[in-house]
MIPA-972092 format. One record per residue (C-alpha): residue in one letter; x, y, z; residue number from 1. Coordinates in steps of 0.02 Angstrom, whole numbers, plus 50000, padded with zeros to 5 digits. Layout:
N
+------+-------+-------+-------+-----+
| type |  east | north |    up | seq |
+------+-------+-------+-------+-----+
|    a |     X |     Y |     Z | NUM |
...
+------+-------+-------+-------+-----+
END
This chain:
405
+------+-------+-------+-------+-----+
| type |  east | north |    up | seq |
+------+-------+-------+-------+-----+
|    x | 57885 | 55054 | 54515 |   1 |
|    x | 58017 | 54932 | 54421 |   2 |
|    x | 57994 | 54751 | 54475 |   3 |
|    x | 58210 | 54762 | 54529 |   4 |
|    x | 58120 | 54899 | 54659 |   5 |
|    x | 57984 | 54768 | 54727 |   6 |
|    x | 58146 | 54633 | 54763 |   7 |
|    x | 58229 | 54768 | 54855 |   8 |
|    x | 58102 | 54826 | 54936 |   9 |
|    x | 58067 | 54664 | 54998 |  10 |
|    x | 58233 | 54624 | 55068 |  11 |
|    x | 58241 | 54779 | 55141 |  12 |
|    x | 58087 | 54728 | 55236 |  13 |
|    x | 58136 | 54567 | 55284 |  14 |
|    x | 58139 | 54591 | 55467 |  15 |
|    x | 57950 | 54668 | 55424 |  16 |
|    x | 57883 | 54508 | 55344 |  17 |
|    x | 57972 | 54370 | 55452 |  18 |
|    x | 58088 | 54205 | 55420 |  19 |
|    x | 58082 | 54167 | 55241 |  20 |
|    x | 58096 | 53963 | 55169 |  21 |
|    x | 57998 | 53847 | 55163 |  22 |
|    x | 57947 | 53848 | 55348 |  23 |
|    x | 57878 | 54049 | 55323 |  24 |
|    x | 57720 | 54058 | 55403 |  25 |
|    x | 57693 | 54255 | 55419 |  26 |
|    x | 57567 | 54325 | 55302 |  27 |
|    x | 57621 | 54466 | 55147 |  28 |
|    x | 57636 | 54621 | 55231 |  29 |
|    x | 57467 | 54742 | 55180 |  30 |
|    x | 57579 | 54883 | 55149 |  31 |
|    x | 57629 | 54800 | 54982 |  32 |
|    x | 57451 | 54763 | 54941 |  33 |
|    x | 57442 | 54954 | 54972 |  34 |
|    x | 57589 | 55007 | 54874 |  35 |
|    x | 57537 | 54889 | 54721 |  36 |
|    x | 57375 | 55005 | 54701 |  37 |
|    x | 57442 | 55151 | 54699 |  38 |
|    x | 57556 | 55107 | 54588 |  39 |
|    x | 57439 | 55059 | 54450 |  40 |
|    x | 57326 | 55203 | 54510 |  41 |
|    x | 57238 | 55227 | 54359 |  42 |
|    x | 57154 | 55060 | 54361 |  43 |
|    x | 57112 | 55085 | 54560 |  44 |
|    x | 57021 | 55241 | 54523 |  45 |
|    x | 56925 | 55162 | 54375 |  46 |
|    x | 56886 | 55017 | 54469 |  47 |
|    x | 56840 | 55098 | 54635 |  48 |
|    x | 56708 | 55199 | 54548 |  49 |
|    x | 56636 | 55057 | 54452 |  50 |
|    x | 56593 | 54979 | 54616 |  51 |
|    x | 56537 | 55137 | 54695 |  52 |
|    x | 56416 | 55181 | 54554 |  53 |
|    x | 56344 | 54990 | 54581 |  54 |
|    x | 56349 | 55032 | 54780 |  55 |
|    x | 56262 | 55214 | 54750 |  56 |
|    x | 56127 | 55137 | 54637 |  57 |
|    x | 56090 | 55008 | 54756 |  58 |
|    x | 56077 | 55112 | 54909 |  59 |
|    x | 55961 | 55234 | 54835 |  60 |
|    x | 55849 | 55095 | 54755 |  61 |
|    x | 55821 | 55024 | 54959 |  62 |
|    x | 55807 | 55195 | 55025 |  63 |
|    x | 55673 | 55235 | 54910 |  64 |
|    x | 55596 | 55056 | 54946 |  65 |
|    x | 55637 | 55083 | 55154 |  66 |
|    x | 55554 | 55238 | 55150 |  67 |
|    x | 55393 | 55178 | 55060 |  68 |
|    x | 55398 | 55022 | 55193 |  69 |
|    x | 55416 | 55136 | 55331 |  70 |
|    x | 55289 | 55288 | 55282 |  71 |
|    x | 55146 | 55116 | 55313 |  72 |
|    x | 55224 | 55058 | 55442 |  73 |
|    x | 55232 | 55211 | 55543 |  74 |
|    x | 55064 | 55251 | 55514 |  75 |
|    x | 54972 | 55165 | 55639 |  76 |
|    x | 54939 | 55183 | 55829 |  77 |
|    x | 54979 | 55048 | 55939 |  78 |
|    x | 54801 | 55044 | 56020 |  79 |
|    x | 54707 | 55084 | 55883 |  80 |
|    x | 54582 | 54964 | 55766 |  81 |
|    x | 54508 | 55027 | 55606 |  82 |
|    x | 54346 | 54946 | 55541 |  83 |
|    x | 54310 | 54923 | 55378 |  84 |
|    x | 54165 | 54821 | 55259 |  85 |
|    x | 54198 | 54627 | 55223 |  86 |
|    x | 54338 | 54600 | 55116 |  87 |
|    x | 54370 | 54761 | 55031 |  88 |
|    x | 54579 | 54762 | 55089 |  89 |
|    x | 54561 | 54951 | 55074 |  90 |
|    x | 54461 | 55102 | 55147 |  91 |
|    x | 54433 | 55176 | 54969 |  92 |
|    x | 54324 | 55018 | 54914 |  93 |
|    x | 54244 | 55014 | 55083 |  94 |
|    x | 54069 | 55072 | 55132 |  95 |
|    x | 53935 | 55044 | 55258 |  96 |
|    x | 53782 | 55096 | 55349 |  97 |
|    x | 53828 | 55236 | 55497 |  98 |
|    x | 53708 | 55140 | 55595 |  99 |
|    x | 53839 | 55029 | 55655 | 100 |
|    x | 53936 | 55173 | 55745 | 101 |
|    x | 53840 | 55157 | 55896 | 102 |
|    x | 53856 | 54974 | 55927 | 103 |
|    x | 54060 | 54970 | 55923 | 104 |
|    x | 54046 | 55148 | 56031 | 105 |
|    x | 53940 | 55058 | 56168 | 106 |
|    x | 54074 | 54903 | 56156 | 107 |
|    x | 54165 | 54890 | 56310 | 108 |
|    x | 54335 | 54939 | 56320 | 109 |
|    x | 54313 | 55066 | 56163 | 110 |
|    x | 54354 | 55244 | 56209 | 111 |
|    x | 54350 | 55344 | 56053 | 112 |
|    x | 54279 | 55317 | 55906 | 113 |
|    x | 54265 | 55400 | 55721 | 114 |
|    x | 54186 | 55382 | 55567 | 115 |
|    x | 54271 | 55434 | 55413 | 116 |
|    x | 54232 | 55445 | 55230 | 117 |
|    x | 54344 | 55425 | 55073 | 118 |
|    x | 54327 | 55496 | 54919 | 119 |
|    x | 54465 | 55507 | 54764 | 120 |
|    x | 54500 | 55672 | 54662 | 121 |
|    x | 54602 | 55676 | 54509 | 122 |
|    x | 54716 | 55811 | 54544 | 123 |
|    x | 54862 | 55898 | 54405 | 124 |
|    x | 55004 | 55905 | 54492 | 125 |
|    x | 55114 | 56063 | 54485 | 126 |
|    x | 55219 | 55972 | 54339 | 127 |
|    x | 55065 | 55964 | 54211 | 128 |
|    x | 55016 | 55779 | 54236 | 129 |
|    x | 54875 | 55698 | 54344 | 130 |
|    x | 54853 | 55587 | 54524 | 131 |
|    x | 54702 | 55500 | 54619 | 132 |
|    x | 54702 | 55596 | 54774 | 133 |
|    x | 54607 | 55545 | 54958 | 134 |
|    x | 54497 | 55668 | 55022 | 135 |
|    x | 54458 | 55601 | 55188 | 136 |
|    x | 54306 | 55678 | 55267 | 137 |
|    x | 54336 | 55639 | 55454 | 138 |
|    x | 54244 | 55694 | 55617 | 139 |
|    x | 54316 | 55798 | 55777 | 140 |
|    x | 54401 | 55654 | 55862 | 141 |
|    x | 54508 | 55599 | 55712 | 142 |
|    x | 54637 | 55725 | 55732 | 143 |
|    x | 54626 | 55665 | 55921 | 144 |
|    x | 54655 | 55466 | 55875 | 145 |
|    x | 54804 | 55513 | 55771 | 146 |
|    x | 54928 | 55620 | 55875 | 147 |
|    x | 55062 | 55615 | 55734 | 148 |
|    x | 54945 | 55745 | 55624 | 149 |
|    x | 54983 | 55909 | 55683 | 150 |
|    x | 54931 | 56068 | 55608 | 151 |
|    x | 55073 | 56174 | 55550 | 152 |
|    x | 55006 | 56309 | 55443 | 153 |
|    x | 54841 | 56387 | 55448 | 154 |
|    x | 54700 | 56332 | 55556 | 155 |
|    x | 54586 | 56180 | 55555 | 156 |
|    x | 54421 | 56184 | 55430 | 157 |
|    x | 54274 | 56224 | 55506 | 158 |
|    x | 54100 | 56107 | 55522 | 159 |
|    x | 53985 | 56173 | 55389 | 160 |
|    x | 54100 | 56282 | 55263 | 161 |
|    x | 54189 | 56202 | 55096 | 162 |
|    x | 54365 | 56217 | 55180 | 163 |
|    x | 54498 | 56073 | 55187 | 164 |
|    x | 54663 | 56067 | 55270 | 165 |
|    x | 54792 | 55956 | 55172 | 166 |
|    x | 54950 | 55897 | 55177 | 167 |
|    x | 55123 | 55987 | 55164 | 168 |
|    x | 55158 | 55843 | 55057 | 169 |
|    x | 55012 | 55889 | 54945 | 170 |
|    x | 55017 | 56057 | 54957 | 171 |
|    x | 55207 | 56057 | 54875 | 172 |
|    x | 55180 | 55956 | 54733 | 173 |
|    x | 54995 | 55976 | 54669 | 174 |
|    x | 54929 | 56128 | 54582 | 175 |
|    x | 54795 | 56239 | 54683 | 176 |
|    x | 54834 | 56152 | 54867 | 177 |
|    x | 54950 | 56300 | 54940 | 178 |
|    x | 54868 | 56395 | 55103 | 179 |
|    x | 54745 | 56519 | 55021 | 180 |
|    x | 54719 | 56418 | 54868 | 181 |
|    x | 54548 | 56356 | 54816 | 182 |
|    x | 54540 | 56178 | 54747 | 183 |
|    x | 54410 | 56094 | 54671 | 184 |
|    x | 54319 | 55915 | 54750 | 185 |
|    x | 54177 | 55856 | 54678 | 186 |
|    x | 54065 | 56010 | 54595 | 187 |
|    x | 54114 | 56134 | 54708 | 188 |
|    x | 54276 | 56253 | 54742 | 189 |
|    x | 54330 | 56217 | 54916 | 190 |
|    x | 54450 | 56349 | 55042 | 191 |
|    x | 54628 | 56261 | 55095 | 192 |
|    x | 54651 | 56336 | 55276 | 193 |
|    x | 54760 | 56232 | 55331 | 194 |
|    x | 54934 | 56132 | 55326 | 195 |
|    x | 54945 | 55966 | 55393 | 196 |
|    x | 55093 | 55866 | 55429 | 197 |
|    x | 55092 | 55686 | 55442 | 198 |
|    x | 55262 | 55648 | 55518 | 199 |
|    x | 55310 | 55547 | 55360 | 200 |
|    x | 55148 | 55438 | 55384 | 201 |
|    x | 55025 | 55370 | 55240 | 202 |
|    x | 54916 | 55530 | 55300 | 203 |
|    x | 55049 | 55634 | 55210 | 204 |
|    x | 54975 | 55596 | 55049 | 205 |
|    x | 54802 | 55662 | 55103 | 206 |
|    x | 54654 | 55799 | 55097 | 207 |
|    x | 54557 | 55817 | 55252 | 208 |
|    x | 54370 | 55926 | 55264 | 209 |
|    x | 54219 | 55891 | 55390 | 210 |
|    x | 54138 | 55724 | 55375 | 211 |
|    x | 53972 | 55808 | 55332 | 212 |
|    x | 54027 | 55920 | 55197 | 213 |
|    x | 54137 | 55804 | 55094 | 214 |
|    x | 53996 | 55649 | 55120 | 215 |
|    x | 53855 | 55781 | 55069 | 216 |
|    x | 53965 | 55855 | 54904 | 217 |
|    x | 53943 | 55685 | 54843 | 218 |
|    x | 53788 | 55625 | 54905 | 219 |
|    x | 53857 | 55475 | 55004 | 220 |
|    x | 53790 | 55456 | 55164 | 221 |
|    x | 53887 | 55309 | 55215 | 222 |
|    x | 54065 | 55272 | 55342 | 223 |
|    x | 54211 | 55206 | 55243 | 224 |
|    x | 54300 | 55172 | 55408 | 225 |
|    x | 54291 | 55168 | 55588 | 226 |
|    x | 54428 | 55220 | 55675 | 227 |
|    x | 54420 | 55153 | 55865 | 228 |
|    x | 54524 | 55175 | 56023 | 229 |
|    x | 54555 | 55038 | 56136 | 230 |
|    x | 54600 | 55082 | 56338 | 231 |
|    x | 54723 | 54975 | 56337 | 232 |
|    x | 54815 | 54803 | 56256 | 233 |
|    x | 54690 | 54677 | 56338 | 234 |
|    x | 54548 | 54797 | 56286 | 235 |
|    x | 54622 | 54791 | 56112 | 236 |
|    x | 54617 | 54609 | 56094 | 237 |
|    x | 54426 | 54581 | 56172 | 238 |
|    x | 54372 | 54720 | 56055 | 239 |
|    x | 54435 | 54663 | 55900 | 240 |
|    x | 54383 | 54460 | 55926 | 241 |
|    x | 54211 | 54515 | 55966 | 242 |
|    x | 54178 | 54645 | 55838 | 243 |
|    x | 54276 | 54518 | 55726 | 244 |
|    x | 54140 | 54374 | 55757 | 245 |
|    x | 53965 | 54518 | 55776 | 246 |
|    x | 53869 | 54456 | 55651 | 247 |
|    x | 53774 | 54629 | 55651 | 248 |
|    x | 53921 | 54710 | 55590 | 249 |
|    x | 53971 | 54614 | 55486 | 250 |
|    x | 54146 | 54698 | 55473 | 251 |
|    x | 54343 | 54687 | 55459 | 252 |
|    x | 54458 | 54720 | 55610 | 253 |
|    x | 54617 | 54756 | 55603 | 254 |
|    x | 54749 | 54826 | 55704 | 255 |
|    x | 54798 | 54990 | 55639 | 256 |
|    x | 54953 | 54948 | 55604 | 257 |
|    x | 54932 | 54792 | 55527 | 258 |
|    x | 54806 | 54875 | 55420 | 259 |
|    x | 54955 | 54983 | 55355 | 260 |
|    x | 55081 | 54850 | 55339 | 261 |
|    x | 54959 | 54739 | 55223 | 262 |
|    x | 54983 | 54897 | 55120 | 263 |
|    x | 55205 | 54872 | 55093 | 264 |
|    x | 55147 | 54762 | 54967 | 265 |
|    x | 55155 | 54915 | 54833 | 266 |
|    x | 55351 | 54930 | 54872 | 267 |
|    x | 55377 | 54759 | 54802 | 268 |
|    x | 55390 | 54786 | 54606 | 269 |
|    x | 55515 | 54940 | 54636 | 270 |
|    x | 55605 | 54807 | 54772 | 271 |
|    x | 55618 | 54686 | 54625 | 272 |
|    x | 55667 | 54798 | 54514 | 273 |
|    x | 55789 | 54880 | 54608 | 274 |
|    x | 55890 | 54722 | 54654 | 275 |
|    x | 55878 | 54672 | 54470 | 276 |
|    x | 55968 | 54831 | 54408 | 277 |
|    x | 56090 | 54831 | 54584 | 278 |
|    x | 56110 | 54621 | 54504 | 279 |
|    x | 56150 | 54697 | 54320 | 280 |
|    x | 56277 | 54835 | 54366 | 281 |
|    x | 56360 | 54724 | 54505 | 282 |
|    x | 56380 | 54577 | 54362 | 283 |
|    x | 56489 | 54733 | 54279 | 284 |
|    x | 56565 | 54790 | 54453 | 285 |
|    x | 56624 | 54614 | 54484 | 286 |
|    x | 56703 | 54604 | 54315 | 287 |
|    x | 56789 | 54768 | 54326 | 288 |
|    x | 56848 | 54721 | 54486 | 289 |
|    x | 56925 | 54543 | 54411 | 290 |
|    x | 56999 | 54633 | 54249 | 291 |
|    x | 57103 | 54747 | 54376 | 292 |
|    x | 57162 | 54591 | 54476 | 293 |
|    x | 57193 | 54487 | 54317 | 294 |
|    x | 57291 | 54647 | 54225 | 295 |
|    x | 57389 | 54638 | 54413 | 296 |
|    x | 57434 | 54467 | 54405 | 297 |
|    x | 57518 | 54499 | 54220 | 298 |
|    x | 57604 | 54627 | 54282 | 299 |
|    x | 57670 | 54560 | 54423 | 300 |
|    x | 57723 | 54389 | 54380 | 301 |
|    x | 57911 | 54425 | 54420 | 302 |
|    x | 57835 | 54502 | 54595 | 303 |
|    x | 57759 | 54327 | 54646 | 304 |
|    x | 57891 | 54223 | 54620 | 305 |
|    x | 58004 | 54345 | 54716 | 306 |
|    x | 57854 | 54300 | 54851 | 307 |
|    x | 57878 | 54126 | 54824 | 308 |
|    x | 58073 | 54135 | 54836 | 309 |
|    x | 58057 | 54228 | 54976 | 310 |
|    x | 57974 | 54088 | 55055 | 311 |
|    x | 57781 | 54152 | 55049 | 312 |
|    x | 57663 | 53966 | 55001 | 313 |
|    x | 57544 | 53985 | 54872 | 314 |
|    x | 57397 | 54022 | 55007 | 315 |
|    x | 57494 | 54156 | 55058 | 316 |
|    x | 57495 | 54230 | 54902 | 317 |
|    x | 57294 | 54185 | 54851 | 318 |
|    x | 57250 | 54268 | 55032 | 319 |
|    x | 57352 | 54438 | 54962 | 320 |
|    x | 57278 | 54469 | 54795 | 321 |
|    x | 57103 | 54435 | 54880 | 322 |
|    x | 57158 | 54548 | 55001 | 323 |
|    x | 57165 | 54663 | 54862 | 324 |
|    x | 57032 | 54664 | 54778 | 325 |
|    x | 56935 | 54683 | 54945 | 326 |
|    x | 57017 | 54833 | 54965 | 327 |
|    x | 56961 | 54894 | 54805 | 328 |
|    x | 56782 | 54857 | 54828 | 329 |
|    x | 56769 | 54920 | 55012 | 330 |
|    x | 56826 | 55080 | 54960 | 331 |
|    x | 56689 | 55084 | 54814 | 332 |
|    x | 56576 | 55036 | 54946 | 333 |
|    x | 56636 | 55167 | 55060 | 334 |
|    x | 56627 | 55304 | 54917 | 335 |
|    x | 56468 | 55222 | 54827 | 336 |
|    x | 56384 | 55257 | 55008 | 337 |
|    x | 56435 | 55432 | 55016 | 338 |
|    x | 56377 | 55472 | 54850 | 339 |
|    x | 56208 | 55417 | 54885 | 340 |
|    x | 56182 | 55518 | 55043 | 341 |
|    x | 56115 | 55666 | 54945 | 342 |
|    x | 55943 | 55570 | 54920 | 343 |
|    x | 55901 | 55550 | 55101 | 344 |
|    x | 55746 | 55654 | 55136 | 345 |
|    x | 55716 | 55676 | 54945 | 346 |
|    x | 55534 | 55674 | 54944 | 347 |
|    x | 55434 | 55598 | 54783 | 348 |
|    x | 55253 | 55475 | 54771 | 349 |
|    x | 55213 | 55333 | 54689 | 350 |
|    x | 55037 | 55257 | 54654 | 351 |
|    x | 54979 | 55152 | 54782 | 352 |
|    x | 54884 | 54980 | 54707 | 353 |
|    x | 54785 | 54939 | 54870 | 354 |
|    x | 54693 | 55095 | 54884 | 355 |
|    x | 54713 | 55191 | 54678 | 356 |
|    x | 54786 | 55327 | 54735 | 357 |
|    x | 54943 | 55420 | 54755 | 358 |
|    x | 55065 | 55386 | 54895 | 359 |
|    x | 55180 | 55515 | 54949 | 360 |
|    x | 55353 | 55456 | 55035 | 361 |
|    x | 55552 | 55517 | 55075 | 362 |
|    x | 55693 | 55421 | 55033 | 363 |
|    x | 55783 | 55344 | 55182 | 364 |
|    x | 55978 | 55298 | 55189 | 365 |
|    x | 55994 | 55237 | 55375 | 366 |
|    x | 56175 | 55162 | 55443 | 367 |
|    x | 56083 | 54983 | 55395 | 368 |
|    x | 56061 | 55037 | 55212 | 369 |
|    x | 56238 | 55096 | 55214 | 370 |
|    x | 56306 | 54925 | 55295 | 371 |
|    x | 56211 | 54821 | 55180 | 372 |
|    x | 56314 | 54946 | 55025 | 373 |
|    x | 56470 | 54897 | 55101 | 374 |
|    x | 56433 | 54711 | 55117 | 375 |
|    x | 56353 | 54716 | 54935 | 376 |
|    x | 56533 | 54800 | 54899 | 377 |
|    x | 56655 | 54665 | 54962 | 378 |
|    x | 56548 | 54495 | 54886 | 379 |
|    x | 56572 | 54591 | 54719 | 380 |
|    x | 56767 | 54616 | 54777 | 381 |
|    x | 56759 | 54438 | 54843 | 382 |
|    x | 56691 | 54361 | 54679 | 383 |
|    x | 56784 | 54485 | 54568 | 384 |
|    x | 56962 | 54442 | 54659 | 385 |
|    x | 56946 | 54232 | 54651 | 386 |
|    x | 56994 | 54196 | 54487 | 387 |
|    x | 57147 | 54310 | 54461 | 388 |
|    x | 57203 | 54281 | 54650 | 389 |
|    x | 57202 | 54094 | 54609 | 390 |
|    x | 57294 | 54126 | 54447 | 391 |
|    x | 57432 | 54225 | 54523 | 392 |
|    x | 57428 | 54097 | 54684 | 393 |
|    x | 57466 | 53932 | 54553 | 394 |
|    x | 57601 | 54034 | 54459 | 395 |
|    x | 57766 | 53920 | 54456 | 396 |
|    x | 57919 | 54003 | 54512 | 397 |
|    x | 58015 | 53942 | 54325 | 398 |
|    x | 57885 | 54021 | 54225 | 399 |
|    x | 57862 | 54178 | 54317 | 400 |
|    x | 58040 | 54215 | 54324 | 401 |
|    x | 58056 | 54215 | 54133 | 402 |
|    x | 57903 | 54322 | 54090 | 403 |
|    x | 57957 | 54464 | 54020 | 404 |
|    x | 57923 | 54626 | 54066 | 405 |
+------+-------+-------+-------+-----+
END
């Protein structure tokens, strides 16, 4: 569009933009905002997918750190404690004597209780390289104390055979876990019978076989964990302050859940690392974004002091090209967000620091994630956009007029 265009246009839109002079108080009508960018389309579209790149990349980096957060978090019942020894943060570094089983089942306002063992398999996985697995031997009221669990494939593993049941999580990305296969724990080849699935829970990442056969393969006759029902909320809270303080036992308590949130530590280095990459590439965003602005304000020098003939004050014109530039970043936002939608649900694992063994997780872009892109989006619009809109905003009328084109 010829700049002679742009003055004509804007007298033929006077009634549009209001009383011009120095009195002019109406802001610069959008539509020219609009009409500017496609004009100089080329450097829209180059822009707009700088910061939707940036947005896309930092999307997927928190959905891969929300799901993590959440597969802990969702992992524990609300009136549920789990017991483990002094100290050891984790059930795979926890063991103690089974003798203590009765005591917490004769404490009042316990209804169910469980002992569990775990044990850690290195496992290939179906792409060649190894993982620490849990094999969780557990009892008949485990499955009961954790109504997410539900067998999908299969049947359950029956008390006194080598059979397991594992994950669908498991079964899908480690070599010899599928229904049928056999897969070997400890020195023996053991039957998998059965599919489990987890709902998305830290149990998705798991082997499960009777308590006795998995504690006799490896000669450990000891609990890792207690798992223990509460009746109720009071219950839960006079059960866990006096097996907290039994000096018999001698163990940990901890709310299920907290027990699993402790555990979100292990999204933390791909948290940092994530932001620091979403920091690099929106650095580069924000300076794609003000290269745009400041090739506009060249271009359109003649344009702004038509604006400032016209009667339009310099905040006028500051508040336009900042306007602009927004534009250009929300729609990178918008886009960047729509190009990471693919990864929801994408399932992969990481290795889990608090207990040495492989986690197993989805990615998760929720309406949040995707507001936070957008935000993320229009401060790199924002901080892109200053500089130039502050340039073309202090432009004198003289010098603007005699810039050549």
């Amino acid at each position: 569009m010829a700049k002679s265009e742009i003055v004509h246009w804007f007298i033929d839109h006077l009634s549009f933009i209001g009383p011009v002079g120095p009195d002019a108080k109406k802001m610069i009508p959008i539509r020219y905002n609009l009409r500017s960018l496609i004009v100089r389309h080329v450097g829209t579209i180059m822009t707009v997918l700088g910061v939707a790149l940036t947005v896309a990349v930092f999307v997927s980096v928190l959905a891969m750190v929300r799901g993590l957060e959440s597969t802990f978090v969702d992992s524990g019942e609300p009136l549920n404690l789990i017991l483990i020894r002094q100290s050891s943060q984790a059930e795979t570094n926890s063991f103690f004597d089974r003798d203590i089983k009765p005591t917490v089942e004769t404490t009042e306002g316990v209804t169910t209780v469980a002992g569990e063992i775990i044990v850690l398999i290195n496992q290939p996985r179906l792409t060649g390289e190894t993982a620490n697995v849990i094999v969780r031997g557990v009892s008949d009221k485990s499955l009961e104390l954790r109504p997410r669990v539900k067998l999908v494939e299969g049947r359950m593993f029956r008390p006194g055979l080598r059979e397991v049941a594992v994950s669908r999580s498991i079964a899908n990305r480690f070599k010899d876990a599928k229904l049928g296969d056999n897969i070997k724990i400890g020195r023996s080849m053991w039957n998998v019978v059965g599919i489990l699935d987890a709902a998305h829970t830290a149990y998705d990442s798991e082997i499960w076989g009777d308590y006795n056969e998995i504690s006799g393969e490896f000669e450990r006759p000891i609990y890792s964990s207690l798992l223990v029902r509460c009746a109720d909320e009071a219950s839960l809270v006079a059960v866990r302050d006096k097996l907290a303080n039994d000096r018999k036992i001698r163990l940990d308590v901890f709310r299920q859940r907290e027990y699993f949130e402790a555990q979100t530590g292990s999204a933390s280095p791909i948290k940092v690392l994530g932001y620091l990459i979403a920091a690099i590439m929106a650095v580069g965003s924000s300076f794609a974004v003000m290269n745009t602005m400041y090739a506009a304000t060249a271009y359109r020098t003649r344009e702004i002091a038509t604006l400032r003939v016209l009667g339009f004050k310099r905040r006028n014109i500051l508040f336009s090209f900042m306007l602009e530039s927004l534009l250009l970043a929300l729609v990178g936002g918008v886009l960047g967000c729509l190009l990471a939608l693919p990864v929801n649900g994408i399932s992969t694992g990481t290795f889990n620091m608090n207990t040495f063994s492989e986690i197993a997780f989805d990615f998760r872009v929720t309406p949040r994630l995707m507001l936070e892109g957008i935000i993320f989006a229009a401060v790199m619009g924002t901080l892109g956009g200053f500089l130039p809109a502050r340039l073309a905003a202090r432009l004198t009328i003289v010098r603007a007029l005699r810039t050549e084109v």
